[in-house]
MITOR-933005 format. One line per 2 residues: number of its first residue (from 1); their letters; for each residue x, y, z of C-alpha. Coordinates in nm, 4 decimals. Each point is the difference from the previous one (the first is absolute). Layout:
NUM = a = X:Y:Z  ...
//
This chain:
1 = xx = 2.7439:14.5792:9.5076  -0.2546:0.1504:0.2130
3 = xx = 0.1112:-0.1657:0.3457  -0.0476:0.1559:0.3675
5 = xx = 0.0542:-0.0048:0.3509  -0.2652:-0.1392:0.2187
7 = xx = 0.0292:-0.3677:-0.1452  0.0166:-0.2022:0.2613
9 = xx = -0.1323:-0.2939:-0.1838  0.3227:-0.0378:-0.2089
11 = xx = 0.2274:0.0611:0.3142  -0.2250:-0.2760:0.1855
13 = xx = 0.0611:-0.2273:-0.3456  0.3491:0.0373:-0.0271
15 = xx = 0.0972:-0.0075:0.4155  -0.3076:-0.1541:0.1628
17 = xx = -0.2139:0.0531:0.1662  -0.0066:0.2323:0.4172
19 = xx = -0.0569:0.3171:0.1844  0.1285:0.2054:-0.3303
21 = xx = 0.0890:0.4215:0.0878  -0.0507:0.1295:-0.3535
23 = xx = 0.2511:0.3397:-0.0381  -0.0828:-0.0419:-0.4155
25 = xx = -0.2336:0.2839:0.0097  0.0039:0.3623:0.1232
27 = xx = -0.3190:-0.0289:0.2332  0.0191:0.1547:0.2847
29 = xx = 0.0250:-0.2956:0.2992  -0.1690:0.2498:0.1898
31 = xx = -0.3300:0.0162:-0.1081  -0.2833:0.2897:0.0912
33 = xx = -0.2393:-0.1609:0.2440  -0.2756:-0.1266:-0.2290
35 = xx = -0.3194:0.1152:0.1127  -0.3485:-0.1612:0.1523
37 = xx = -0.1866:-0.0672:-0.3201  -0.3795:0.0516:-0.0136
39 = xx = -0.1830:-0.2839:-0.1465  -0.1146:0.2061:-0.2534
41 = xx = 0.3413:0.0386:-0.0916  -0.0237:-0.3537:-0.1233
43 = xx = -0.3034:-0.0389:-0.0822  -0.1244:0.3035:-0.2128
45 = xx = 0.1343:0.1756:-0.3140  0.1840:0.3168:0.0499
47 = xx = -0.1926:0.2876:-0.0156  0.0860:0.2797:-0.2511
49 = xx = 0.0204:0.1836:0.3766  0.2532:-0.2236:0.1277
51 = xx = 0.2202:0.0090:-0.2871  -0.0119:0.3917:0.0101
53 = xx = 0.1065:0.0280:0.3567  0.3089:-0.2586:-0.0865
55 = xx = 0.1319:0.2299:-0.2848  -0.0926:0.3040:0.1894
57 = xx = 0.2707:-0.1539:0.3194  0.2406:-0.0757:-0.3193
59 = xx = -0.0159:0.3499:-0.1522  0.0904:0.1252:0.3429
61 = xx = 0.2894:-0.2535:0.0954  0.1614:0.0577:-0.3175
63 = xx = -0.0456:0.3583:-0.0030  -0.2033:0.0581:-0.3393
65 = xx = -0.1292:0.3190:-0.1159  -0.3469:0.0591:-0.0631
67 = xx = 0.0329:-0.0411:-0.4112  0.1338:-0.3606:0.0701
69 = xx = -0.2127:-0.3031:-0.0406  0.0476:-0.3049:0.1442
71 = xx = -0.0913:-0.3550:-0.0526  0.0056:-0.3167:0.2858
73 = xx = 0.1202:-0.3317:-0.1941  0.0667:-0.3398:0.1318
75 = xx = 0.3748:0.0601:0.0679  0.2474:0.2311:-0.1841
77 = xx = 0.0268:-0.3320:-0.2335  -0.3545:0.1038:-0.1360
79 = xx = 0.1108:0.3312:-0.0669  0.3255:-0.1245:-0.2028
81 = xx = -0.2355:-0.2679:-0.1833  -0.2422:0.2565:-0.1312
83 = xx = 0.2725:0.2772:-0.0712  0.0520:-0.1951:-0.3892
85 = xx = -0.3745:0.0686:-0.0308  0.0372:0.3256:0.0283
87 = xx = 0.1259:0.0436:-0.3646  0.0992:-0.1403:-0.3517
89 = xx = 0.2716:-0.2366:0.0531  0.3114:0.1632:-0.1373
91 = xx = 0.3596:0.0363:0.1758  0.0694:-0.0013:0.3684
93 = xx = 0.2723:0.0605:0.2083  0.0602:-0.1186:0.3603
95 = xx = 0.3070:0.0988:0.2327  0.1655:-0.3158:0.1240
97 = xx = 0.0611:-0.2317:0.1447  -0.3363:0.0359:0.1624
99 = xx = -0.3093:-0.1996:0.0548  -0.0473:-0.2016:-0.2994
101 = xx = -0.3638:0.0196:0.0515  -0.0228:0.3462:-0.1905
103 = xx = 0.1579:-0.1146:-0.3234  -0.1888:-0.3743:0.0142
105 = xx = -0.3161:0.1989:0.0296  0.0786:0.2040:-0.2978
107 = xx = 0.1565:-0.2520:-0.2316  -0.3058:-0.2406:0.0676
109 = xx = -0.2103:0.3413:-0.1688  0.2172:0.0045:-0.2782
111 = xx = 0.2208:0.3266:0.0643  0.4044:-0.0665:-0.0972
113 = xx = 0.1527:0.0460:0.3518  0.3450:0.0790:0.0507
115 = xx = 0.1991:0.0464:0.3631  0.2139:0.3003:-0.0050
117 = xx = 0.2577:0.0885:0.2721  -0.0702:0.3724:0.1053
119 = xx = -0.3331:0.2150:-0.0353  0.1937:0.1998:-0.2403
121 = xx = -0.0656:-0.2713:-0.2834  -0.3880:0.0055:0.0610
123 = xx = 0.0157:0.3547:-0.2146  -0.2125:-0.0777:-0.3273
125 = xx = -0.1833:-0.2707:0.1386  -0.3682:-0.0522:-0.0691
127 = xx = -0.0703:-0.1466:0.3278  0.3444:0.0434:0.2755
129 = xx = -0.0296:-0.2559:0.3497  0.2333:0.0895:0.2977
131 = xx = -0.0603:-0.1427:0.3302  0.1012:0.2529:0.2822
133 = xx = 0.1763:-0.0732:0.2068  0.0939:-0.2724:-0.1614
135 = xx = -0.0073:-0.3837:0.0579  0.2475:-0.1640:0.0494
137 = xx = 0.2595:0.2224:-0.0075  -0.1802:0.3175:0.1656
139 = xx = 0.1162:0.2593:-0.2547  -0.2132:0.3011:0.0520
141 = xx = -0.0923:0.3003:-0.2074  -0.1706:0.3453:0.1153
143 = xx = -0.3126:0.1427:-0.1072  0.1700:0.2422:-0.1732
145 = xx = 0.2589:-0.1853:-0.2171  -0.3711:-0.2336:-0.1040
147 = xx = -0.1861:0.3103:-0.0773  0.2796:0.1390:-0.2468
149 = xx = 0.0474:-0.3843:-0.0969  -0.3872:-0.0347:-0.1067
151 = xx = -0.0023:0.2841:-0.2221  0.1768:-0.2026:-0.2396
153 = xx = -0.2193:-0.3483:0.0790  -0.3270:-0.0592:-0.1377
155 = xx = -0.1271:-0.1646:0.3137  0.2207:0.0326:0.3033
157 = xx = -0.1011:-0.3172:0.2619  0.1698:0.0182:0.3250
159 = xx = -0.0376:-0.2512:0.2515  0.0057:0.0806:0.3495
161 = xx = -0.0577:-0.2915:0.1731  0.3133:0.0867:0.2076
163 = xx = -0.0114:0.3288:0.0686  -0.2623:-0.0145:0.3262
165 = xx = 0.3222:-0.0008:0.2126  0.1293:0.3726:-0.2072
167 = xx = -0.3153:0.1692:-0.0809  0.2594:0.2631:-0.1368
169 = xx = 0.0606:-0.1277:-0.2960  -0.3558:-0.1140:-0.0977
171 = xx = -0.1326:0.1563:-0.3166  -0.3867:0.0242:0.1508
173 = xx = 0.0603:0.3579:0.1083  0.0667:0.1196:-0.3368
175 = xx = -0.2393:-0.1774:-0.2168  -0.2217:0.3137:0.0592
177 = xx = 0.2166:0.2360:-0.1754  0.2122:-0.1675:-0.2214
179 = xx = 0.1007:0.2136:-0.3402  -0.2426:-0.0601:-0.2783
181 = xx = 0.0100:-0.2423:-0.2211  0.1962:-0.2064:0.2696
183 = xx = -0.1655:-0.3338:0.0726  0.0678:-0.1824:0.3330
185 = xx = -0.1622:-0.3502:0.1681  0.1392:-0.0246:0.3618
187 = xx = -0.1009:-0.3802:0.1058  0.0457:-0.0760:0.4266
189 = xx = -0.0181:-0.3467:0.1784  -0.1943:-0.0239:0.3407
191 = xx = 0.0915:-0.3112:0.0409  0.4037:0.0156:0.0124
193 = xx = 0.0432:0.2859:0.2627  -0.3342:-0.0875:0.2079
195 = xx = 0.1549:-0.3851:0.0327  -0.3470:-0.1002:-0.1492
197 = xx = 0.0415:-0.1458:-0.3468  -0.2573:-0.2603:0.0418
199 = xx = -0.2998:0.2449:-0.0074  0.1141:0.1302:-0.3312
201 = xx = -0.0347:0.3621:-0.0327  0.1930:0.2812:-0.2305
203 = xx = -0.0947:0.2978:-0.1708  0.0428:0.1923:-0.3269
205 = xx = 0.0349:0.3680:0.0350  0.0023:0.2793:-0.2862
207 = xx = -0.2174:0.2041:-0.2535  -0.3490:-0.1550:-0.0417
209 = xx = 0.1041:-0.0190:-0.3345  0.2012:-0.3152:0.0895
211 = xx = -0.1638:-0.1313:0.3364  -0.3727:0.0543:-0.1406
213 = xx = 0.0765:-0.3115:-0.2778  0.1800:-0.1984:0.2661
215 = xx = -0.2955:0.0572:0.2227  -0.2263:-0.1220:-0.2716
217 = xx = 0.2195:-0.2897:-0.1072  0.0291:-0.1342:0.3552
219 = xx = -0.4177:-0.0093:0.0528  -0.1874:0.0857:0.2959
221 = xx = 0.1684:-0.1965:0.2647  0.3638:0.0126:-0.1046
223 = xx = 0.0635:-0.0380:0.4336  -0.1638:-0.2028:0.3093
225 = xx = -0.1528:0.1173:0.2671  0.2657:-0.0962:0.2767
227 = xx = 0.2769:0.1601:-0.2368  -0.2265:0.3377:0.0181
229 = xx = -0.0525:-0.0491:0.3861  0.3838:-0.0382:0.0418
231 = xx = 0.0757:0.2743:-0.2306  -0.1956:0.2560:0.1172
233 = xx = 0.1426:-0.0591:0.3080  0.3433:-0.0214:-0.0238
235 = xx = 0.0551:0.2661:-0.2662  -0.1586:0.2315:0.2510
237 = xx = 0.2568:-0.1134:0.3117  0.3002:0.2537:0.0051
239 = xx = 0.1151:-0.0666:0.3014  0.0213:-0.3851:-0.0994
241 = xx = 0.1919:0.0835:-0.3383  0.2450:0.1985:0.1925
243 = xx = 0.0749:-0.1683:0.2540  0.0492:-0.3157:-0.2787
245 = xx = 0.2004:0.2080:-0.2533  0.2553:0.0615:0.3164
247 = xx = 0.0053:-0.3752:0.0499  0.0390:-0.0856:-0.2980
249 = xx = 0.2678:0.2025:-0.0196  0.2073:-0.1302:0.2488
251 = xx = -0.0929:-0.3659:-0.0361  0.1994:0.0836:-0.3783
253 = xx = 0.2902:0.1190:0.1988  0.0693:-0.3104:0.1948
255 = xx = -0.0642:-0.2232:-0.3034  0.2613:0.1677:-0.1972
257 = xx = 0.1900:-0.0594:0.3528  -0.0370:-0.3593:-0.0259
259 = xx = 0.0846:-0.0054:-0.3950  0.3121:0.1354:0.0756
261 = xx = 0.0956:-0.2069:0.2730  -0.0726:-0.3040:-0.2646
263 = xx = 0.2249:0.1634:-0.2390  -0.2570:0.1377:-0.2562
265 = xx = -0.0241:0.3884:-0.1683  -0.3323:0.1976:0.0111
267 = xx = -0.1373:0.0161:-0.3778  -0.2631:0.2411:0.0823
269 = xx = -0.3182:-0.0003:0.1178  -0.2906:0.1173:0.2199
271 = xx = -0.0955:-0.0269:0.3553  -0.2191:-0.2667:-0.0961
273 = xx = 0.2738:-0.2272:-0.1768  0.3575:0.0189:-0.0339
275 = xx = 0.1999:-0.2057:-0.3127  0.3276:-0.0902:0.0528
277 = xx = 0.2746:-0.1363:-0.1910  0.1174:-0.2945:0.1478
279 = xx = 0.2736:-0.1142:-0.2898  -0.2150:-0.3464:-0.0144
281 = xx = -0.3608:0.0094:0.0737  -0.1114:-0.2863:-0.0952
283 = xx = 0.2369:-0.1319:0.2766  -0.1392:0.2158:0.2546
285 = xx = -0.3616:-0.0527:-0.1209  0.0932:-0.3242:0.0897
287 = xx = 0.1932:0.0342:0.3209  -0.3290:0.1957:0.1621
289 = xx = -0.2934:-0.2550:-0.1786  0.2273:-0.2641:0.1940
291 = xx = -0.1515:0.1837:0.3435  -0.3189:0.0468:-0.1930
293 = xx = 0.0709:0.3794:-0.0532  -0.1165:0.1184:-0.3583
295 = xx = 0.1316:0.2481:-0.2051  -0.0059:0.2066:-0.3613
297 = xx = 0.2397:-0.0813:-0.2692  0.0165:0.1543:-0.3749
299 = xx = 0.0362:-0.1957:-0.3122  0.1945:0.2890:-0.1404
301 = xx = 0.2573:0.0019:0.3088  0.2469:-0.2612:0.1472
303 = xx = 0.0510:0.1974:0.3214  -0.3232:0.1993:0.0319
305 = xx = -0.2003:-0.1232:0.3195  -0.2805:0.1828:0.1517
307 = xx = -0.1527:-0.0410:0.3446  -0.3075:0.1660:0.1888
309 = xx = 0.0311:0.1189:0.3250  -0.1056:-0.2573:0.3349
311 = xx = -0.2891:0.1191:0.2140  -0.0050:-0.1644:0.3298
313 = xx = 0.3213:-0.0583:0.1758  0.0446:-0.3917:-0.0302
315 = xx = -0.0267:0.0684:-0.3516  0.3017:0.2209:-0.0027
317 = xx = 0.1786:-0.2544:0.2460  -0.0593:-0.2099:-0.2087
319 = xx = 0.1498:0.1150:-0.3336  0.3310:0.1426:0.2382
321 = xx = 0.0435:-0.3541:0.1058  -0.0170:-0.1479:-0.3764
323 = xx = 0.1930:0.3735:-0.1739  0.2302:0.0495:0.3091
325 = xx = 0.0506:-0.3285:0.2323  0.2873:0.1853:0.1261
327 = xx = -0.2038:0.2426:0.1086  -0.3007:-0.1527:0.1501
329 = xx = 0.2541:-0.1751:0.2788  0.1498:0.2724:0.0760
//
């Protein structure tokens, strides 16, 4: 069942309708600033120049090496929709539980999927998915134990649309010198880390062996022109990602402070969601829609909740007064 976060519409169904705070997804709640667009912008096809610049601010955010290539797309969910075009449908494997997305994308190509528990069992694969670090549970994997891992993988996809907040552990700065024969597609999210999902950017980086069909697959205009404007800008704004990735950082530390004080155990996670088990989530998906909070649950877990961080203050007042009450008159 390919279900996600972010649906409001069946939380508004099944509690009604008001002034919802949706913690289902890991977007950051504290978005980049979104820039003054030019009317061109809006109005006018990108230029080949435009697009350039944006994967020239990507290639230097994520750190790639001059023999990597690198392709915009509408979202890191265009990148995991054309990865099954990339070759004859045969066997996959994907490390799970994960974001179902990846295996719906390749089942509805034809490839036999199966979820495996550890990167250890993607050895022999044709095509090998692991998402790092991982959602929901926030597993993570170096670039090392991947490299050695992808010597035994056909196709080694690994996607990073978590790993803005621990740039340590992204695969980009290898792809230049991986060991030969070894065959790695890093995919990244703007969207999830930037708090900007809605202008629906991602990128593709690796060989041009594998990004030069993507690029041709996704045609000329694969983004927008605001998405470019608001790329090239934030990707380019250190001291905005730092001073976020510290945030971020402790904003995760007080929510597993309120868990706790509710009675639930950290899962895992990442500094942009945490997943809990609460011993009954359906019961306290329930208890939170009832003060229009939203959250994540699994269909493969009982316990398993997972909530994204607040932004502004009354947000986190908020969820400490429907989590905690004891707390919140205190």
């Amino acid at each position: 069942m390919r279900d996600h976060g972010g649906d409001l519409d069946r939380a508004m169904a099944q509690y009604g309708d008001g002034d919802w705070l949706d913690l289902s997804t890991g977007i950051n709640a504290r978005p980049y600033p979104f820039p003054d667009l030019s009317a061109r912008a809006w109005t006018a096809l990108p230029t080949a120049a435009e697009v350039a610049a944006l994967v020239a601010a990507a290639r230097a955010a994520y750190g790639a090496g001059q023999g990597v290539d690198c392709v915009p797309l509408a979202g890191a969910q265009a990148a995991i929709q054309l990865v099954p075009r990339l070759g004859v449908p045969q066997e996959a494997r994907v490390v799970g539980p994960t974001y179902n997305e990846h295996a719906g994308a390749l089942e509805a190509q034809g490839w036999r999927v199966t979820q495996v528990a550890d990167i250890a069992e993607l050895k022999g694969a044709p095509l090998g998915v692991v998402v790092n670090p991982n959602n929901p549970d926030g597993r993570f994997w170096t670039p090392e134990e991947l490299i050695e891992l992808a010597r035994h993988v056909g196709l080694l996809v690994v996607d990073e649309s978590f790993a803005d907040p621990v740039p340590e552990y992204s695969m980009v700065r290898y792809l230049d010198r991986l060991p030969e024969g070894v065959r790695i597609l890093v995919l990244r999210s703007f969207g999830k880390f930037y708090g900007l999902a809605g202008v629906r950017l991602g990128f593709a980086l690796g060989a041009a062996s594998l990004i030069a069909p993507m690029r041709r697959m996704a045609g000329p205009w694969a983004v927008s022109g605001p998405a470019i404007t608001a790329g090239v800008k934030a990707l380019a704004d250190q001291a905005w990602q730092e001073a976020t990735i510290g945030q971020l950082a402790r904003d995760a530390v007080r929510m597993d402070a309120l868990a706790e004080a509710a009675g639930w155990s950290l899962v895992g996670g990442t500094v942009l969601f945490r997943t809990y088990e609460t011993g009954d989530a359906a019961a306290a998906q329930d208890h939170l829609a009832a003060s229009r909070i939203w959250t994540r649950r699994f269909p493969y877990s009982d316990g398993w909740l997972r909530l994204g961080l607040p932004g502004p203050e009354a947000d986190w007042a908020r969820l400490e007064a429907a989590l905690v009450p004891s707390l919140s008159r205190v």
